[in-house]
N, C-alpha and C positions, 0 to 999 in steps of 0.2 A: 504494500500500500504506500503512495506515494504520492498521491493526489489531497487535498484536502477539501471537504465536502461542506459545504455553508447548511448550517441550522441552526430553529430556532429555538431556547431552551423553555422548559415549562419547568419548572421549581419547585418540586411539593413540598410545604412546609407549614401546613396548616394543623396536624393532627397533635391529638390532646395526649398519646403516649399514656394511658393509663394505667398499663400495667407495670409501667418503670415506679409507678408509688409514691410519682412528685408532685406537686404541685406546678411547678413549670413543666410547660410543656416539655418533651426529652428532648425535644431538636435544638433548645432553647438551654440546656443544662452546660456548666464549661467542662468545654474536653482541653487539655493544655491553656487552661486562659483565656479562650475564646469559645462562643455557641459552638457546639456540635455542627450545625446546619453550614457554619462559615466554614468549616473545613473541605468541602465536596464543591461550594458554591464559587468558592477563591479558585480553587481549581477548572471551574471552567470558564472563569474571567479570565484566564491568562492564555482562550487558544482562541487563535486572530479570527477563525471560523464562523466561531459564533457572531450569528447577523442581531439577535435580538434577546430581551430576556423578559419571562414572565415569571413572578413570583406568586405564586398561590400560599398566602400565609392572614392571619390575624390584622387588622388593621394598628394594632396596638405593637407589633414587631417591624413592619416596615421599613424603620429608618435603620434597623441592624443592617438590614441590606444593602440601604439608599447610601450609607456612609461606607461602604465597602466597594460601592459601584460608582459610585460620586468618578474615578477618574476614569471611568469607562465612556468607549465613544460610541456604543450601541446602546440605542434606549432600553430602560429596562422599566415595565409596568406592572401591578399589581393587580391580583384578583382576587375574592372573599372564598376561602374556605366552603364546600358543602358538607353533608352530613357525610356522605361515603366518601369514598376514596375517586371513584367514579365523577362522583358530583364535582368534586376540585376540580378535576380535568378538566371537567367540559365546562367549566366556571375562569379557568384558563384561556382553557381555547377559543373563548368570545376574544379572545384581544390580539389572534392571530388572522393576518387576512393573506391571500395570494395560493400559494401550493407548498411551503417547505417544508423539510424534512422536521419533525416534530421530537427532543430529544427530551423524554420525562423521564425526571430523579427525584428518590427519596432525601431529603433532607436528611432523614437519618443514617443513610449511608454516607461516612465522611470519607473515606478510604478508598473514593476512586479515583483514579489514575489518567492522565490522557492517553495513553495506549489504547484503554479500555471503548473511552468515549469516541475514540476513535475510528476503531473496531466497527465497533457498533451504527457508526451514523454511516461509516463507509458500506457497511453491506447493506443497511435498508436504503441507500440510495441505489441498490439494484432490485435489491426486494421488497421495497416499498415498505416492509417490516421488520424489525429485528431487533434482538432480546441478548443483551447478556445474561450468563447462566452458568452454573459449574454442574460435574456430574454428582450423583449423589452417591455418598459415602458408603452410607449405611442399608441397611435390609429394609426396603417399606411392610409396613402389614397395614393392609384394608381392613377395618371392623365392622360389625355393626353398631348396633344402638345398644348391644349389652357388654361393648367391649370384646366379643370372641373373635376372632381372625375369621374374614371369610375370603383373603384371596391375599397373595402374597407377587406381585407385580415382579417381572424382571427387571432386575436392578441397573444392568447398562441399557435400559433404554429411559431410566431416568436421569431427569434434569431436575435443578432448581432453580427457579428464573430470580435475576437481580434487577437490579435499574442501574444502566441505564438503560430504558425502554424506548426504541424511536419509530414514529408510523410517520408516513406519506400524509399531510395535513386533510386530503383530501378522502382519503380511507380513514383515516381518525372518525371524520363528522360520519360519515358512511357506517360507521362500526355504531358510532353513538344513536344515530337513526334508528338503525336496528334493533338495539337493547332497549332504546326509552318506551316504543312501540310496541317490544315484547314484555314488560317493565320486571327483565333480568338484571341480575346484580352481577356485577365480575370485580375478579379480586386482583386483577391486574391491567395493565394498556392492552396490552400484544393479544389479550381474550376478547375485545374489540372488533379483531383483525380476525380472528379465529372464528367465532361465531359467522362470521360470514362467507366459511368455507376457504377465505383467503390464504396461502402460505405465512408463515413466520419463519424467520431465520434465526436460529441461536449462533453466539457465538462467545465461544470461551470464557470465561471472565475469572474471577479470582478468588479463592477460598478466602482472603483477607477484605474482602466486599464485603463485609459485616453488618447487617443492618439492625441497629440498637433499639430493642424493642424491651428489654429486663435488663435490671443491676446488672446480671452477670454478662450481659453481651456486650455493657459499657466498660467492665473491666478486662474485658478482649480485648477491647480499643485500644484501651489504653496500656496495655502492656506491646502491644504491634506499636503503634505512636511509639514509646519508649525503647522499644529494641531495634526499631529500623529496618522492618522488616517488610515491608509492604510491596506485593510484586505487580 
């Protein structure tokens, strides 16, 4: 890869993190002395690429960003939070106009990389979709509702999908048409693009892609932060 691929960022940094047990939202918690959220966010202010940026976050956090992005020469706009994850997106996506490549990040993911983001915007710029993602480690078990195993899935044909998440602007709204009409819930972007039969691309991404959801995944963080090990 050699080419650099313009798109435009959608920010997700709206959720309340309840299970981290805080009262600040987690994205909002200091990793090293700064938000959680500026770590991932600083990262992709510094790739020329990026044509635009949207924040989906609280109106009351704003100016963390605004003062972060203050010497940036692409605008960066705000959007209010919805109740799903889903909702955000498309509470985003009212503030992009034309066809570009649409690049959506968890806020709580501070530990991506531009390799990564780059990966990622470069192949859905062929396939109009595509998913960072690692393989999964461990042994899945399907259960039912009493807890007993009723199917045990082969294990390399699993993934785990991360963010960054990027769709074709235009298959975005296409995918959201779809779901609101159906009024299905999806628990990711790239499920968007899936439900309408469309391809998604995975591609590679990083076991140190951590995305902080409980104490103990902020204390991954910050032990990876402190050893310098981030790939």
């Amino acid at each position: 890869m050699s080419e650099l691929i313009p798109f435009s960022l959608l920010f997700l940094a709206g959720g309340h993190g309840l299970r981290m047990g805080s009262a600040v939202p987690k994205q909002y918690l200091l990793l090293q002395d700064k938000p959680i959220a500026l770590h991932s966010f600083e990262i992709f202010l510094q790739l020329s690429e990026m044509q635009e940026v949207i924040v989906v976050c609280e109106p009351a956090y704003q100016s963390i960003f605004q003062a972060s992005a203050d010497d940036l020469s692409v605008p960066i706009r705000f959007a209010t939070p919805g109740q799903r994850r889903q909702d955000s997106v498309f509470n985003g996506m009212q503030q992009l106009t034309g066809n570009p490549l649409v690049c959506i990040h968890d806020a709580a993911r501070p530990l991506i990389n531009h390799d990564i983001v780059r990966q990622v915007v470069y192949t859905a710029n062929s396939w109009e979709a595509a998913v960072a993602g690692v393989r999964v480690k461990s042994t899945i078990k399907i259960c039912d509702g009493a807890q007993v195993i009723v199917e045990t899935p082969a294990r390399e044909s699993l993934w785990e999908m991360q963010t960054p998440q990027v769709i074709r602007l235009r298959l975005l709204k296409e995918g959201f048409d779809y779901v609101n009409k159906q009024g299905m819930t999806v628990t990711d972007d790239v499920s968007l693009v899936e439900v309408l039969g469309k391809p998604v691309k995975v591609v590679e991404g990083s076991y140190t892609n951590v995305k902080v959801t409980t104490p103990e995944d902020l204390t991954i963080v910050k032990q990876l932060l402190s050893h310098h090990v981030l790939l």
